[in-house]
KEGU-528226 format. One record per atom (N, C-alpha, C): z negated, y, x negated; residue in one letter. Coordinates in steps of 0.1 Angstrom, whole numbers, plus 5000, padded with zeros to 4 digits. Each point is the difference from the previous one (the first is absolute). Layout:
! KEGU-528226
ZYXa;...
***
This chain:
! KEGU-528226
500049884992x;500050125008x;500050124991x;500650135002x;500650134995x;498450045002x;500050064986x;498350105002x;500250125011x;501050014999x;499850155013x;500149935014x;500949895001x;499749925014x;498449955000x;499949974991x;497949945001x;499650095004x;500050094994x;499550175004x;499950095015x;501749955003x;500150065017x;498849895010x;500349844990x;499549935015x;498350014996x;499150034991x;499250014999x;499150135005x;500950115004x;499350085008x;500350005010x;500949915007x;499949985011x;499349905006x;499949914990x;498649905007x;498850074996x;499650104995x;499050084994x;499850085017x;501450045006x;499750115012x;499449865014x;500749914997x;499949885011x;498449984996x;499549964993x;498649974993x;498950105010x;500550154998x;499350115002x;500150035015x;501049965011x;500349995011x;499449935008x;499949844994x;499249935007x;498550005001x;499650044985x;498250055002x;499950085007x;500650114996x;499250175004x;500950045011x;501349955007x;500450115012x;499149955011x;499550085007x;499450005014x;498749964996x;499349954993x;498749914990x;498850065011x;500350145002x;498350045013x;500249985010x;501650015008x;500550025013x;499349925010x;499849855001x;499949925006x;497949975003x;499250075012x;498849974996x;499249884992x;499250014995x;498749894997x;500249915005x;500249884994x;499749845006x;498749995004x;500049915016x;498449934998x;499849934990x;500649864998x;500249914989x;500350024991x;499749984983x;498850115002x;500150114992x;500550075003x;500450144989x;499050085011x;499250015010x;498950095005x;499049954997x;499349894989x;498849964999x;500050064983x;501349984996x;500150074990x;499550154995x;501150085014x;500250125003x;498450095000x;498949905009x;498650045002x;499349974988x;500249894991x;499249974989x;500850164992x;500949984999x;500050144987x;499950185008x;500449995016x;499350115004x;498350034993x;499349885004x;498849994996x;499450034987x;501249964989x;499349984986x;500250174994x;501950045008x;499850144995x;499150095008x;499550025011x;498750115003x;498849924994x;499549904995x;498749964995x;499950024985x;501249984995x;500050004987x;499449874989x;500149895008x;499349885000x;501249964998x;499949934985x;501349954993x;499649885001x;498349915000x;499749924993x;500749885007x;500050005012x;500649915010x;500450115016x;500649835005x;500650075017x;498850025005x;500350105013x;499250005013x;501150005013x;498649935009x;500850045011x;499250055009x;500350135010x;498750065009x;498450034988x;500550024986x;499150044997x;499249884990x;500249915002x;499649874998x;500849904993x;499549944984x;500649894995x;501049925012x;500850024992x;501549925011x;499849874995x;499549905010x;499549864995x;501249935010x;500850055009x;501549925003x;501050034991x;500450104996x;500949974991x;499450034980x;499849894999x;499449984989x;500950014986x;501250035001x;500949984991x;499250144988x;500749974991x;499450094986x;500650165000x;499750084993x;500450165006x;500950074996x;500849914991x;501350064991x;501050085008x;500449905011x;500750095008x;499450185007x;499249955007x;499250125008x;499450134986x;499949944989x;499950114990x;501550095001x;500849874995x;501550075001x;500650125013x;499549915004x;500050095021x;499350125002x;498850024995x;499250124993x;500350084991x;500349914991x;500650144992x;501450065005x;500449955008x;501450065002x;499650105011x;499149965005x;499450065012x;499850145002x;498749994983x;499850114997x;501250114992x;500949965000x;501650044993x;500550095007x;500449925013x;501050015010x;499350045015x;498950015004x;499550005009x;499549845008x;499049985010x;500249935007x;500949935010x;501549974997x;500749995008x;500449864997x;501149945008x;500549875009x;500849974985x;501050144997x;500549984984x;499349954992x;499350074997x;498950004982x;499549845002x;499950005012x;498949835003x;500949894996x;501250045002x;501049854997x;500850084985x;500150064995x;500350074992x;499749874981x;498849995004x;499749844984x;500849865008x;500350015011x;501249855003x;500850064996x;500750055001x;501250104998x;500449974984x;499250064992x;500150024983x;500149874998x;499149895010x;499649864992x;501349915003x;501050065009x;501549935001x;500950084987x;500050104998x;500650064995x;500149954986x;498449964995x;499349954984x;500549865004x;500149925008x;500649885003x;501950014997x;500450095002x;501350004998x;499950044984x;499350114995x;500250044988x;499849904992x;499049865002x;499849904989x;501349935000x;500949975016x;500349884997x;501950084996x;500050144999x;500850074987x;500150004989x;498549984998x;500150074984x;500149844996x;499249895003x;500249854996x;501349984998x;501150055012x;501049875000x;501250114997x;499950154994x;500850084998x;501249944989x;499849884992x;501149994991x;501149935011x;499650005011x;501149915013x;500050085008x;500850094998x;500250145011x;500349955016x;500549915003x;500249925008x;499049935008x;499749964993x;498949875003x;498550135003x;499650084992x;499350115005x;500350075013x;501050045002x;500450075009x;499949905014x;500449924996x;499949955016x;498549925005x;499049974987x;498749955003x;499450145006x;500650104995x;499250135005x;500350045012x;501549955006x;500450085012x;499549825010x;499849904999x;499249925003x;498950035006x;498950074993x;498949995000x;500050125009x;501250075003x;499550125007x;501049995017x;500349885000x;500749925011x;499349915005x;498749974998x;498849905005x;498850065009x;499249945005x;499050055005x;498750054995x;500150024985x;499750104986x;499750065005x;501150105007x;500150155000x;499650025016x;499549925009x;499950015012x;498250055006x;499749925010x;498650015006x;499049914991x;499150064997x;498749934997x;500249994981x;501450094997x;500449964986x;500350164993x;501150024998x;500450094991x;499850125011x;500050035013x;499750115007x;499249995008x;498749954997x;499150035007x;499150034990x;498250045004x;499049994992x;499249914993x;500749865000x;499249854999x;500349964986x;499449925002x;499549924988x;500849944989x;501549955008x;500749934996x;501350024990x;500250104999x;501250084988x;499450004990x;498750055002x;499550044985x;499649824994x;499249905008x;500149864998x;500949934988x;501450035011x;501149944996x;500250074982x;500250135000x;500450074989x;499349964991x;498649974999x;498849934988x;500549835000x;500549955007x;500349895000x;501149994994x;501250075003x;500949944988x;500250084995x;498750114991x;499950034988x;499949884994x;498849895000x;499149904999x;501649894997x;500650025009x;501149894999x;500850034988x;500850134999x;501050024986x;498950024991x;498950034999x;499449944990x;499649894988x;500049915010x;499949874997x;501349984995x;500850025010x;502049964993x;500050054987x;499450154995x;499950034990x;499849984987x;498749915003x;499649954990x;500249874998x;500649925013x;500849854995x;501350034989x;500450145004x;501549984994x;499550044986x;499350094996x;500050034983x;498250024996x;499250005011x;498349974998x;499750204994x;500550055009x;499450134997x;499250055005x;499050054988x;498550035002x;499550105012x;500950065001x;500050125012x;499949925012x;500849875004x;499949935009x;498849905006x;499350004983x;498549985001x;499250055006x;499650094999x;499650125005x;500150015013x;501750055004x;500350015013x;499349935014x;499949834997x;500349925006x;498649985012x;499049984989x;498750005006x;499550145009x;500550154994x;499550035006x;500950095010x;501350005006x;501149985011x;499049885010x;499849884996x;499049925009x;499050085005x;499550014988x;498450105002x;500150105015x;501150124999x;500750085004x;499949915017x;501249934997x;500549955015x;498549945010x;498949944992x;499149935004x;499350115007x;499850154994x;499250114999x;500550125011x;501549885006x;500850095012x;500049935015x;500049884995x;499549895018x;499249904992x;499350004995x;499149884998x;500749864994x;499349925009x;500649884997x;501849984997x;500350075012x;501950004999x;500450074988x;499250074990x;500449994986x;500349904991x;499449885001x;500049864993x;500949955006x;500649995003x;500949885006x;501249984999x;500250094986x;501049984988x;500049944993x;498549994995x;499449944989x;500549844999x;499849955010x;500549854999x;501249974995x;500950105002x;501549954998x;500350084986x;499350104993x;500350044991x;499549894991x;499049945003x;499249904993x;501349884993x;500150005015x;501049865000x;501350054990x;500350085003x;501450044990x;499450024988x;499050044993x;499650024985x;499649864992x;499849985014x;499549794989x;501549935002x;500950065010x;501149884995x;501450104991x;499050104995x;501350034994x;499149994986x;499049974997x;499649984989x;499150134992x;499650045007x;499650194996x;498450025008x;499449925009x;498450025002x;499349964991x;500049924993x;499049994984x;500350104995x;501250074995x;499950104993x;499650095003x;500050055012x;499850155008x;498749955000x;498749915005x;498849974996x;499249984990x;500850024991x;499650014984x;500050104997x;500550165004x;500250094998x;499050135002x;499350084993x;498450065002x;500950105009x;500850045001x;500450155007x;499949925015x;500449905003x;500149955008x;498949985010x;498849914990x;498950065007x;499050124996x;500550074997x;498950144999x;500850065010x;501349985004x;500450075012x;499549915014x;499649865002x;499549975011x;498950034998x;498949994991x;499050054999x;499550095005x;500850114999x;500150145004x;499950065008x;501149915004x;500650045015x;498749935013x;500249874999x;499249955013x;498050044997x;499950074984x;498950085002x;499650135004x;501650055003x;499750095011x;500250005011x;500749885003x;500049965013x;498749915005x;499349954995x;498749935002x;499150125001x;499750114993x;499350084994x;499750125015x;501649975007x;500150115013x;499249915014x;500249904998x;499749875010x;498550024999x;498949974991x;498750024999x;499450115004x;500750114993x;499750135004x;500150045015x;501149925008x;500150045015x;498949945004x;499549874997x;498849915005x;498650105000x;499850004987x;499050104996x;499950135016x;501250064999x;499850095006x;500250015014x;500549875006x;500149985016x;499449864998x;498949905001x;499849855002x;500549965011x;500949874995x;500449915012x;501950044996x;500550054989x;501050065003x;500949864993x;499649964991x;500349814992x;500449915012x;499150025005x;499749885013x;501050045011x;500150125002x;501350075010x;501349954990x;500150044990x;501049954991x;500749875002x;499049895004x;500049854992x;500749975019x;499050055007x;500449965013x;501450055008x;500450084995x;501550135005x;501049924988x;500150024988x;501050004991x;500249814995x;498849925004x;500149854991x;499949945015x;499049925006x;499549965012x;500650055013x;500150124997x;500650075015x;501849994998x;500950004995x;501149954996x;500849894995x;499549984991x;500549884994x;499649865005x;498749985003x;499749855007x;500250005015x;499550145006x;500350025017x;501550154999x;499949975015x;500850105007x;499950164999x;500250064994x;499150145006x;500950115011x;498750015007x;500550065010x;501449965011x;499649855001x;501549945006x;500949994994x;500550024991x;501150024989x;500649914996x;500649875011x;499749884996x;501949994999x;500849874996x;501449974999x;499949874992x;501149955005x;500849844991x;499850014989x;500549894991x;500050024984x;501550114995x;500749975012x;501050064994x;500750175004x;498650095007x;499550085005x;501550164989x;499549964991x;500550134989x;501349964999x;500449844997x;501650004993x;500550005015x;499550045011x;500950095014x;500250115002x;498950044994x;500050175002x;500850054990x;500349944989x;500350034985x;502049995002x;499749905010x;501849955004x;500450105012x;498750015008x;500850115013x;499750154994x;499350024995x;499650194997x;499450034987x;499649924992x;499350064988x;500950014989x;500649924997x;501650024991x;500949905005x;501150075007x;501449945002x;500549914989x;500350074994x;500549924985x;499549934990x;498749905006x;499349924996x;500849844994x;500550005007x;501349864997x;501049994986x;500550145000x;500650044984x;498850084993x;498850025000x;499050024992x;500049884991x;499349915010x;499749874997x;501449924991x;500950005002x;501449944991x;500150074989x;499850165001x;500250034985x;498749964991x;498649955005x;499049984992x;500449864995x;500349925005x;500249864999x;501349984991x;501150115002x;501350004991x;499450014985x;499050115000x;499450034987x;499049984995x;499449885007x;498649954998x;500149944984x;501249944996x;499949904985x;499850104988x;501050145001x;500850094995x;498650124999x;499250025009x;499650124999x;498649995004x;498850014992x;498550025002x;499750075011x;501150085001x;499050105012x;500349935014x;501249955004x;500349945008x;498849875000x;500049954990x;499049884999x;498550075007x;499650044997x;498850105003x;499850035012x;501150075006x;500350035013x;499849905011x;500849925002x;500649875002x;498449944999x;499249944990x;498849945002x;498950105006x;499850104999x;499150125003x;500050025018x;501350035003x;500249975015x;499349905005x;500649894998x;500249885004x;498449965001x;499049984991x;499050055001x;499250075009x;500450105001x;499650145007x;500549945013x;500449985003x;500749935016x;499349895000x;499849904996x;499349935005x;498750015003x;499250074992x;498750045002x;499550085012x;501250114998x;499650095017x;500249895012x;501649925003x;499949925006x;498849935003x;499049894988x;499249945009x;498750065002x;499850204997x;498650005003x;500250045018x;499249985005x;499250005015x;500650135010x;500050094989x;500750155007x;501150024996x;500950065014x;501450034991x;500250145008x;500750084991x;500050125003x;501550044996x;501150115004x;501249964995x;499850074991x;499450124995x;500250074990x;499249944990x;499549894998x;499549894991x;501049974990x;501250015001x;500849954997x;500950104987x;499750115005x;500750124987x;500350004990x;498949924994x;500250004983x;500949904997x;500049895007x;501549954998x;501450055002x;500450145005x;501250075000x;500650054985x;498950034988x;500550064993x;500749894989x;499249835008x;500749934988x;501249955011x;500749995009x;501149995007x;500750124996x;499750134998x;501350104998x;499849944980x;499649984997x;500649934982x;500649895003x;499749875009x;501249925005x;500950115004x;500750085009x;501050015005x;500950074987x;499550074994x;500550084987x;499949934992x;499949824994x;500549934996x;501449925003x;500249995012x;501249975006x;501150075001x;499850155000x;501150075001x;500450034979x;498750005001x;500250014980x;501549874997x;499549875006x;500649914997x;501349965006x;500550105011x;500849985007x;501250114992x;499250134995x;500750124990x;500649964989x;499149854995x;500449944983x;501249925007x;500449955008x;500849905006x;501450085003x;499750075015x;500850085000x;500350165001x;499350054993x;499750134996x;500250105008x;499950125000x;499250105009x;500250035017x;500749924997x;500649985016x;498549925010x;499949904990x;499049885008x;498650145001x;499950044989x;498750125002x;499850075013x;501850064999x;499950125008x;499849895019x;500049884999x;499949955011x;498649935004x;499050014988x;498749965006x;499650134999x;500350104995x;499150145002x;500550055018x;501549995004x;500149995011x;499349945014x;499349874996x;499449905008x;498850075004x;499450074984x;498650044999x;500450145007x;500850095003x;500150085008x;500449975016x;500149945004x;500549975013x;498649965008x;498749884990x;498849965006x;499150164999x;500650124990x;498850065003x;500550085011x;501350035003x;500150065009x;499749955013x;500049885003x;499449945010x;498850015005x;499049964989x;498749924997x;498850164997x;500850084988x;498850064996x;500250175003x;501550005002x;500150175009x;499450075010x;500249895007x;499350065017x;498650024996x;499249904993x;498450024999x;500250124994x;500750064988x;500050134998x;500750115007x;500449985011x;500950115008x;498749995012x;498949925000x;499450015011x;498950105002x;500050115004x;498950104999x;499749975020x;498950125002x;499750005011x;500950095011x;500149875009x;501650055011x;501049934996x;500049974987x;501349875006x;500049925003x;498549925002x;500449875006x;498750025012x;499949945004x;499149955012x;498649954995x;498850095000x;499149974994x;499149925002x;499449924996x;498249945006x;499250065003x;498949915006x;498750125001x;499650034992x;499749974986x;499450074992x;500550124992x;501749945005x;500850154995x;499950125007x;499949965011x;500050125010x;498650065000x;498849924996x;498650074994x;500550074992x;500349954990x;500250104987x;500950145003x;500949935004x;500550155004x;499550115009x;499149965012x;499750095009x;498850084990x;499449944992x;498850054993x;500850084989x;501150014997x;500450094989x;500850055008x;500350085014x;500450075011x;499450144998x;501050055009x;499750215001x;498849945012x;500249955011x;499349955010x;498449944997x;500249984990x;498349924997x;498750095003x;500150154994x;498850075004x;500050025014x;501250025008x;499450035012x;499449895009x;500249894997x;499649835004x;498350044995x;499550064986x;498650014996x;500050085009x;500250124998x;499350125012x;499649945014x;501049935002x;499849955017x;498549925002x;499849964988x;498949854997x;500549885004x;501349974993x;499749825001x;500049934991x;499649885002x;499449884990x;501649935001x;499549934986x;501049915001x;499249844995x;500549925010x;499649864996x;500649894991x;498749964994x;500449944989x;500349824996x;500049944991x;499849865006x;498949964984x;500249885002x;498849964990x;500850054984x;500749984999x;500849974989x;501050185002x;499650054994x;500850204999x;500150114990x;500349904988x;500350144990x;501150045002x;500949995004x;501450055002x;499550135011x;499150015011x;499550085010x;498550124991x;499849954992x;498550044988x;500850104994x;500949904992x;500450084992x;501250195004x;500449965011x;500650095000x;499250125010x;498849945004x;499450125006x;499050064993x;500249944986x;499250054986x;501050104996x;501350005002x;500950094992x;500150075014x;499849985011x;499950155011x;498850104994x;498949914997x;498650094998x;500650084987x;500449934990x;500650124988x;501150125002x;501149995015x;500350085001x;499350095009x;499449945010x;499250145009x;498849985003x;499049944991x;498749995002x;499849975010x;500849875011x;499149965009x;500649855001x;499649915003x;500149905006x;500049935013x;500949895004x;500049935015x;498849934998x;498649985011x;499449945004x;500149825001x;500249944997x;499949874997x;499449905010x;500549935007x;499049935009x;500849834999x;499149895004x;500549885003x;499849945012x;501449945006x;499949965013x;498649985010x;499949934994x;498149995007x;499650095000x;500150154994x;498650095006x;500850125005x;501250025006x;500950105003x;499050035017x;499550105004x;499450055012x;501150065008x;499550015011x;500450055013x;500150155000x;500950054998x;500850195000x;500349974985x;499949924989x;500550084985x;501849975005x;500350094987x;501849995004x;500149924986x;500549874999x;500749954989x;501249965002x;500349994982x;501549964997x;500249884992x;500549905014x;500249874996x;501249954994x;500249934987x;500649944992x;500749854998x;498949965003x;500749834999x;499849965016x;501049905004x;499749985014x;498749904998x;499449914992x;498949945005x;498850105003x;500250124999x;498750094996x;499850015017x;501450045002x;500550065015x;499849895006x;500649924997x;499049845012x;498750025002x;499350014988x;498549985005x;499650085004x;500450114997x;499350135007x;500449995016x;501249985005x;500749975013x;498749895007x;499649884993x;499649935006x;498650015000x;499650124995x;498250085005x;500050115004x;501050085004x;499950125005x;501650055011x;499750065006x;500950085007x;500650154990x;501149995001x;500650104993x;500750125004x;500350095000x;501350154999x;500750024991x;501749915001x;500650014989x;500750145000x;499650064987x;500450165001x;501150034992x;500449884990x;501250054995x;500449814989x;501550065002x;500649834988x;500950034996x;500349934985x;500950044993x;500449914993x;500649865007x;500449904992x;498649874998x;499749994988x;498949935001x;498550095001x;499950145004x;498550064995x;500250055016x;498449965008x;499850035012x;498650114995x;500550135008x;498650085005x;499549995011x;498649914997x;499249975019x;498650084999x;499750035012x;498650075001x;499449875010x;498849964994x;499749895002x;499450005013x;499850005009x;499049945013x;499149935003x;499349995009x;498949865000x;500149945000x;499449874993x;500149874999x;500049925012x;500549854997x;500349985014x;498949935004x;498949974998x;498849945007x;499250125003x;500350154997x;499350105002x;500850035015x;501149945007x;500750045009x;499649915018x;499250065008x;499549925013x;501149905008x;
***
């Protein structure tokens, strides 16, 4: 390839790169699930100033127990950029973008084979919900994970000391971003370093362990300290992240063994089929493929058989399917040259236009919202203070940072807040604003009502007397 054609197509997958993170990135409100439990823990940490761990309502966050890397990250952007829907997904964002930039700068002597693992990864469900645009957990995951991965490849292929280093504490990192779902690389990198002949060495090596050392001693070092300073927070740990997942169900979250390689075939990457062929074409030929190829495979089967399945479980396996797919077109370019290129980068433009556009063309009003969308939006409304002025409550359910959190960012814009109530204690004359229909069921089925206003899924009722209050 011509250096100045490298050049044109590299800023233009540079503008495609930058398109898919950052266009529209605030437009779309807060997820319930869970970019608003997020949203509230780092609301919380920037007005408290309480770095040491999460809160929630004020209080050690003992449900979501994960470690605070993210929500630092979320914070300090916070304090950057303001409080906003942006700034909050703003560290997914960078952590797709550092995912594209590794798997550039790795595979840059194959301009080809780069280019299309990059425009891959950005044609997957990477860049979608619960991943590269929202506020969760999972971009930044993935991105420490296969640091951890071309690491390893690194130092199979020439044992460089930097990769020593790297390797443990990219783990360290990913462990220190979802917990347990940081390790579960580890097995497959394992397995590829003993059969390629290179884990005795890498274990013999002091950089090696002065960097795990290091690393999981500040990761152990943060874990005591949270104990110390909230008791019971280990034991929430052991029960949510080990026990509460992996041996049982959590939260219903239940599916077949073959739960992911469906979701992975209908929505998570299209082009999973020629991923997989170019890893296997270049599995003899190429360590990293080798790597890849066992590291997945691995990684898939272990999510497979634990207890909970979740689809965005699945993520960190996308960035080793876009290195399969930019192995295939690599090898399809050496075969029949640039033609075959220009027709898997074509493929990878057709799935994003399908697959990953619309989630970025989707702001509020183009599509047909939920209830929690139409929460969000009526609370970020010109309409909202006159709704306070009037006095009404809005009802809540057990489960409501998505409704917390954003009537925490009303109180920062106008010092007041909606009154808060739960189905069971809503009285006879208050005016509330109902949200989910089970709320409106039960309220319906203990009181008499005056529906005073609807807008899709959110009813305004002024409640009435109950019905055993009625002769």
């Amino acid at each position: 390839m011509k250096k100045s054609t490298l050049i044109i197509l590299s800023v233009l997958l540079a503008c495609w790169v930058l398109i898919t993170c950052f266009a529209g990135l605030g437009d779309s409100p807060v997820r319930l699930w869970d970019e608003s439990r997020q949203a509230m823990n780092t609301l919380e940490m920037l007005r408290s100033g309480n770095w040491a761990y999460t809160t929630f309502l004020g209080q050690p966050d003992f449900f979501n127990t994960k470690p605070p890397l993210l929500i630092w990250l979320q914070t300090a952007s916070a304090s950057l950029f303001g409080m906003n829907t942006w700034a909050l997904r703003l560290p997914s964002a960078l952590a797709v973008m550092g995912a594209c930039l590794l798997l550039w700068f790795h595979l840059r002597a194959k301009p080809w084979q780069a280019m299309a693992s990059v425009g891959a990864l950005m044609a997957s469900a990477y860049c979608g919900y619960h991943t590269g645009r929202t506020g969760d957990y999972d971009a930044l995951l993935a991105f420490f994970l296969l640091l951890s991965l071309l690491a390893a490849v690194q130092w199979a292929e020439d044992e460089n000391l930097r990769a020593a280093w790297i390797l443990p504490a990219a783990t360290a990192l990913a462990f220190f971003t979802k917990s347990v779902a940081g390790l579960l690389f580890v097995p497959g990198i394992g397995l590829f370093l003993l059969l390629e002949g290179k884990l005795i060495h890498l274990i013999r090596r002091p950089a090696f362990w002065f960097s795990l050392l290091l690393s999981t001693g500040c990761v152990a070092g943060w874990y005591l300290l949270h104990e110390k300073l909230s008791p019971g927070y280990l034991q929430a740990v052991w029960n949510n992240e080990f026990a509460g997942r992996i041996a049982a169900s959590a939260e219903a979250h239940t599916g077949p063994w073959w739960f992911y390689a469906a979701y992975i075939h209908e929505k998570g990457f299209l082009l999973w089929l020629p991923a997989i062929v170019g890893l296997l074409l270049q599995y003899r030929r190429s360590a990293l493929a080798r790597a890849a190829f066992l590291c997945g495979l691995v990684f898939m089967v272990m999510i497979s058989i634990s207890a909970t399945k979740i689809e965005w479980y699945a993520n960190p396996v996308y960035p080793i399917l876009a290195l399969g797919y930019g192995m295939l077109c690599q090898t399809f370019v050496q075969k029949w040259k640039a033609g075959a290129g220009w027709v898997c980068i074509t493929a990878i433009g057709v799935v994003w236009w399908l697959q990953v556009w619309p989630e970025i063309r989707t702001a509020p009003g183009t599509v047909q919202p939920g209830p929690e969308d139409e929460l969000s939006l009526f609370l970020q409304s010109d309409s909202v203070l006159r709704k306070l002025d009037e006095g009404w409550a809005i009802v809540q359910g057990d489960y409501s940072p998505l409704l917390l959190f954003y009537n925490e960012q009303l109180f920062d814009r106008s010092g007041k807040r909606f009154p808060l109530r739960y189905a069971d204690q809503v009285k006879p004359g208050e005016r509330v604003l109902i949200w989910h229909e089970a709320h409106l069921n039960r309220i319906r089925n203990q009181h008499r009502d005056s529906l005073l206003g609807k807008a899709d899924h959110l009813h305004w009722l002024e409640i009435g007397p109950a019905h055993d209050s009625i002769p």
